[in-house]
N, C-alpha and C positions, 0 to 999 in steps of 0.2 A: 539574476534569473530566479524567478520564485522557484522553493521546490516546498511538494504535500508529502508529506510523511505518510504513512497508513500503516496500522500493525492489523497485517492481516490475522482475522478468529476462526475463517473458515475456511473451506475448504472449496474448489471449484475457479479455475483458470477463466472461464468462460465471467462466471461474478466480477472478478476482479478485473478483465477486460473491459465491460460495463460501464464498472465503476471508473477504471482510470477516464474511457470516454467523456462520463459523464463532468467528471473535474474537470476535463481542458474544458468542456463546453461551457462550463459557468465560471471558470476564473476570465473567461474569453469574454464572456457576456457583462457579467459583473462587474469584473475589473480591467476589463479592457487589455488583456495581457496577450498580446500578436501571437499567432498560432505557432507553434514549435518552443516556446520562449518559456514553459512550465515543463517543471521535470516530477516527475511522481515516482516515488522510492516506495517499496512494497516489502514489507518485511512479516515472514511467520511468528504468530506469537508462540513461543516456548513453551512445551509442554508441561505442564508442571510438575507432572508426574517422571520424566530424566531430569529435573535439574536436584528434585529429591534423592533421587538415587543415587545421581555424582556420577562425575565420568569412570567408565570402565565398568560398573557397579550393575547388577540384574542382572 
């Protein structure tokens, strides 16, 4: 089963609905991959500003 990685940069649940639509529609188109059979994994990018500070830290 394909899966699309995404490190989400912004912010807005509504974009990132879009977007996962927009993936099934073209790996569906493109590669011909049966609807259901793609899995999209959405993951926040890290602030960089807490990984400086270190857990517990600010």
């Amino acid at each position: 089963m394909p899966l699309l990685e995404v490190i989400l940069v912004g912010e807005g649940e509504r974009e990132v609905r879009a977007f996962v639509e927009e993936a099934h529609r073209i790996f569906k188109e493109v590669l011909g991959t049966p609807e259901g059979r793609l899995r999209v994994a959405v993951y926040p990018l890290p602030d960089p500003l807490e990984e400086a500070e270190g857990p517990g830290e600010g």
